[in-house]
VOPADREN-639467 format. One line per 5 residues: their letters; for each residue x, y, z of C-alpha. Coordinates in pm, 1 decimal. Each point is the difference from the previous one (the first is absolute). Layout:
// VOPADREN-639467
a> X Y Z | ...
***
This chain:
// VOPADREN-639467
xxxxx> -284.3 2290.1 -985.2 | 53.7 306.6 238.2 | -266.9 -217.5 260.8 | 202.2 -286.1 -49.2 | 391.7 227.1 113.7
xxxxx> -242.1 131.2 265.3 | -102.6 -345.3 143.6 | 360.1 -96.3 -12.3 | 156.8 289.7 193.4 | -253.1 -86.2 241.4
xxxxx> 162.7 -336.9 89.4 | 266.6 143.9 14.7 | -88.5 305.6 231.7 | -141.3 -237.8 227.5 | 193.1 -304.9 -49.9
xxxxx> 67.2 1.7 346.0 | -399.3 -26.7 111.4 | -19.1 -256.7 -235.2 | 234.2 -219.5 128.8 | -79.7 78.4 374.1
xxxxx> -409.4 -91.6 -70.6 | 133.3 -321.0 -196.2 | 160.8 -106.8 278.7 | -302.4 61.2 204.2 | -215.5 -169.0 -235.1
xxxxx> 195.0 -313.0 23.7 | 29.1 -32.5 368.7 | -371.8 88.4 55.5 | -90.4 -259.8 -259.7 | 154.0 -276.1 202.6
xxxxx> -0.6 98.5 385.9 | -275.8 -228.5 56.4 | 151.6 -325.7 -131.6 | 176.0 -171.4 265.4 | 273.7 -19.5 -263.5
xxxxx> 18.0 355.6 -93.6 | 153.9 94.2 -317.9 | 136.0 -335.6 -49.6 | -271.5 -81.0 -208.3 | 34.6 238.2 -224.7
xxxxx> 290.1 -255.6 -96.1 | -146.5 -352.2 103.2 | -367.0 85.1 -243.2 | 203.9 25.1 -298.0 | 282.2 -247.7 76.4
xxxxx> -365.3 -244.5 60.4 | -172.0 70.9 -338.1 | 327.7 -17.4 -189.4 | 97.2 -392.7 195.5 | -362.7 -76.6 -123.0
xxxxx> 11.7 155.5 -354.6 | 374.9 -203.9 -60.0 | -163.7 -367.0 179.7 | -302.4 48.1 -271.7 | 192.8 107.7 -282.4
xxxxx> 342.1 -147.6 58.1 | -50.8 -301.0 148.3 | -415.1 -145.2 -36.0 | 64.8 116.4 -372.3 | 378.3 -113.2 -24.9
xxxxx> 139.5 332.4 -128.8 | 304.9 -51.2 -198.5 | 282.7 259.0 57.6 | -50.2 318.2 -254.8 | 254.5 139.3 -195.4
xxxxx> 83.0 382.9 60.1 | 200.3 156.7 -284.8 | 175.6 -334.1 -67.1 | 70.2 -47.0 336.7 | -251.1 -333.5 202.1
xxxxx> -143.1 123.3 331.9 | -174.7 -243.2 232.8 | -324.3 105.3 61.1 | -31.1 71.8 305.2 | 263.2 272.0 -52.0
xxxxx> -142.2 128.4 -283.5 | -382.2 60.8 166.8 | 233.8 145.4 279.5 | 147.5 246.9 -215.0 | -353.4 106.4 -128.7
xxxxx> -241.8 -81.8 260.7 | 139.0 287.5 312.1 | -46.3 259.6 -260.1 | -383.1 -79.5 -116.9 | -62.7 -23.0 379.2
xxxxx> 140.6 338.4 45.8 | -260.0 167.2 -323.8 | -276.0 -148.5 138.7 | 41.2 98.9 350.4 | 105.9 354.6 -84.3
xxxxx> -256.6 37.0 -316.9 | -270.4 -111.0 239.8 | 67.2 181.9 266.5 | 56.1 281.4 -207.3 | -313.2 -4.9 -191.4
xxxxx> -210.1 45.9 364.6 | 245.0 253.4 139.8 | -213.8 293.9 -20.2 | -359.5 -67.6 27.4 | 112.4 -203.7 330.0
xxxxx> 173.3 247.8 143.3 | -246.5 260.9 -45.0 | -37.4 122.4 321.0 | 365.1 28.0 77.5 | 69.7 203.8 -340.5
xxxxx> -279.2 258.9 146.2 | 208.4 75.8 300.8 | 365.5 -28.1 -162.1 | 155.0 296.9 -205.2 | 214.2 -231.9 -296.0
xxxxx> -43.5 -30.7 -325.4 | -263.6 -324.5 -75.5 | 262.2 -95.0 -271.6 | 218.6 -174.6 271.2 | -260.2 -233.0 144.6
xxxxx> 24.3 -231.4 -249.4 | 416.9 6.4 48.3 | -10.9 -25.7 338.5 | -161.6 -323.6 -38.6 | 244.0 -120.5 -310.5
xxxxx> 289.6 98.7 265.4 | -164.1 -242.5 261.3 | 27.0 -245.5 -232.1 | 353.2 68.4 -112.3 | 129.0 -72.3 336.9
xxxxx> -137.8 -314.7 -38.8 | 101.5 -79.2 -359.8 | 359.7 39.3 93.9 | 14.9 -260.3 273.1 | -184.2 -218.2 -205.8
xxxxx> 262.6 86.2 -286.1 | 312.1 -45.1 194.4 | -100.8 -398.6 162.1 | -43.2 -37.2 -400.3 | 324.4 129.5 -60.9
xxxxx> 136.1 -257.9 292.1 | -192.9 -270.2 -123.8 | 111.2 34.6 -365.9 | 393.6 21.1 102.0 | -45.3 -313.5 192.5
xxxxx> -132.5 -153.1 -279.7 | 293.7 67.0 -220.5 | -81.7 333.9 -171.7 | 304.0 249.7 100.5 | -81.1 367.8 62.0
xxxxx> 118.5 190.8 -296.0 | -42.5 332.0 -136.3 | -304.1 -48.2 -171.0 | -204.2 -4.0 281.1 | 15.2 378.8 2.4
xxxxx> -255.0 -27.0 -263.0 | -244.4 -83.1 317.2 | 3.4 339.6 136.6 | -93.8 94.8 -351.4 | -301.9 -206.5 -41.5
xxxxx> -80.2 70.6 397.6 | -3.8 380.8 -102.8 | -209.5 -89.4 -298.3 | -188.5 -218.3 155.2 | -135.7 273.5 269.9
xxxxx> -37.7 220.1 -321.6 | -269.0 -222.1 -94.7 | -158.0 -76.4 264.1 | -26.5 375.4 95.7 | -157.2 106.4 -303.8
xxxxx> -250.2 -313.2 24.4 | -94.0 148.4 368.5 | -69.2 369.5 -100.7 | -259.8 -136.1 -247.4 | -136.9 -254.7 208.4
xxxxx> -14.4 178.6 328.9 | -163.0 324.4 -114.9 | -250.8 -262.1 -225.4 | -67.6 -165.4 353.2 | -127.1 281.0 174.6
xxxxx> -262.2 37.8 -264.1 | -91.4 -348.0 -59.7 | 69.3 -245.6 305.3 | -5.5 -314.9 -291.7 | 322.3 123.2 -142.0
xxxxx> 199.2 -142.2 284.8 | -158.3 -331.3 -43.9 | 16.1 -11.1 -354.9 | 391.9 54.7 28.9 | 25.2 -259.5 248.9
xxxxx> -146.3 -245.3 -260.7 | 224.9 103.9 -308.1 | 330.0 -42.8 180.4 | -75.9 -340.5 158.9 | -92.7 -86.6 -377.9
xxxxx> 330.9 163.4 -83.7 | 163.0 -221.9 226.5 | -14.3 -257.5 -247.8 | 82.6 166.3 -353.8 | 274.3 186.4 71.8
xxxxx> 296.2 -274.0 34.9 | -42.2 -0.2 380.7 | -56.0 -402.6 -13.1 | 86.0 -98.3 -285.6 | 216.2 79.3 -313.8
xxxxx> -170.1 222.9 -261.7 | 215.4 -159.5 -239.9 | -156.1 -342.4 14.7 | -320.3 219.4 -211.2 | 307.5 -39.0 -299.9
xxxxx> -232.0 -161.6 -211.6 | -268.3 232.3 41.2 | 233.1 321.4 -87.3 | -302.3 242.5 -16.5 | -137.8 -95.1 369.8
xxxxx> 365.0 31.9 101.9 | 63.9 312.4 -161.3 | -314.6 157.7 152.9 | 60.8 -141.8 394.0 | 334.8 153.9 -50.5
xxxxx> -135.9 373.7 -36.4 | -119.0 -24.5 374.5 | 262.0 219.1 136.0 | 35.3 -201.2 342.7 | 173.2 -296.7 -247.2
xxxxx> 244.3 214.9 -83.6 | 119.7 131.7 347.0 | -38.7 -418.5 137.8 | 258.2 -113.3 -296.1 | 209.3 313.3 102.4
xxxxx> 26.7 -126.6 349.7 | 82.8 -356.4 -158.0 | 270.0 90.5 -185.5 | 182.7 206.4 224.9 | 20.3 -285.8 258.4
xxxxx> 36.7 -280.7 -264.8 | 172.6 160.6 -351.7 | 282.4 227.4 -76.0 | -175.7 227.3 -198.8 | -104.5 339.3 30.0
xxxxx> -371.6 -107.0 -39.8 | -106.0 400.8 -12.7 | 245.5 57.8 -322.6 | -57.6 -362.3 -156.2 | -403.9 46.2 -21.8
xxxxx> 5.7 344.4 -54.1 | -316.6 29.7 -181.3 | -145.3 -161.3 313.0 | 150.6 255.8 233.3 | -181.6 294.1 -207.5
xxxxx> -275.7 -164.0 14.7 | -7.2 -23.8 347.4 | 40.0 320.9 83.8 | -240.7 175.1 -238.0 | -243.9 -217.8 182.2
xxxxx> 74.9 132.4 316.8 | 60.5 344.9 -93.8 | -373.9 -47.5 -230.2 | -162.1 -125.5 304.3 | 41.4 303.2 217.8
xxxx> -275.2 223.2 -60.3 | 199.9 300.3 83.1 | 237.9 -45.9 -265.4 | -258.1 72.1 -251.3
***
């Protein structure tokens, strides 16, 4: 536990590096597309289009119902889909933030602990453009801003929580063993579809044991989150409590510095 207050006064020591060397990362990523940054926008906008003309309209998806209340769903994999994008870009990313940046950790005098958060703050930037055309999209569509959409810098902040935790293991495991990375990259794309990204959980009603166990994968719980606060008035957090706990004892579990 005292590593894991130490790690976090160091984000917050150098908070300002971090978000200086994010922004860096970004723009360095991109300044040789003729389009720049904008595709850190247009790729995910792309895979989503294709993801909602498979499953919405090849397989005729029906609207879904969100605490009582029918979404299209188009709007509903919108709700979901911009927040998967952004934990697998920033998980990724994370997991091969030290080992490839080696070289530059030999010559720097930081902590290592904020590698993998500059690279979860590159992807933040991103995450909240992608977030607000949601939020434009959805109120065009007839969904009102209200105050439960609060809840979404909740489940943002827990969301990074996660994904932090996941990249401390996975990027010090990397540095040993190269295969890590790839193994990762394989789970979450597998991940992609059983954790109510695509498609409703709930329609695995009749099979309450295989729904029961899908729902333990902590990602479901931060996608319905997001969900609800654009589509329910409830305070998702409070309702599901038991989920919420949950949660968070996986991300605080996951750290390796909290035990």
């Amino acid at each position: 536990m005292k590593s894991a207050i130490t790690v976090l006064k160091e984000q917050i020591n150098y908070f300002y590096l971090i978000r200086r060397l994010s922004l860096y990362e970004l723009k360095s990523k991109n300044k040789s597309n003729y389009l720049g940054m904008a595709w850190e926008i247009l790729n995910p906008s792309i895979q989503m289009f294709i993801y909602w003309f498979v499953f919405g309209t090849l397989l005729s998806r029906s609207p879904i119902e969100v605490a009582g209340e029918v979404v299209p769903f188009f709007h509903w994999l919108l709700a979901g889909f911009f927040l998967w994008i952004f934990f697998y870009q920033a998980t990724i990313q994370g997991s091969k933030s030290v080992y490839s940046r080696l070289r530059m950790l030999s010559k720097m005098n930081f902590p290592m602990s904020i590698i993998p958060s500059m690279v979860i703050f590159s992807q933040i930037y991103v995450h909240l453009l992608l977030l607000a055309i949601s939020i434009v999209i959805i109120q065009f569509a007839g969904y009102p801003f209200t105050v439960y959409y609060l809840q979404l810098i909740y489940y943002m902040a827990a969301a990074i929580a996660l994904i932090f935790a996941i990249s401390l293991i996975t990027s010090t495991l990397s540095t040993i063993i190269r295969d890590v990375h790839m193994l990762l990259n394989s789970v979450l794309r597998m991940m992609l579809y059983i954790s109510g990204v695509l498609w409703p959980i709930s329609k695995l009603a009749d099979y309450p044991t295989i729904m029961n166990i899908m729902k333990l994968n902590p990602l479901f719980y931060l996608i319905e989150g997001y969900r609800a606060s654009f589509f329910t008035r409830e305070w998702y957090f409070l309702e599901h409590w038991e989920y919420t706990l949950y949660s968070w004892s996986c991300s605080i579990y996951s750290d390796p510095l909290s035990t």
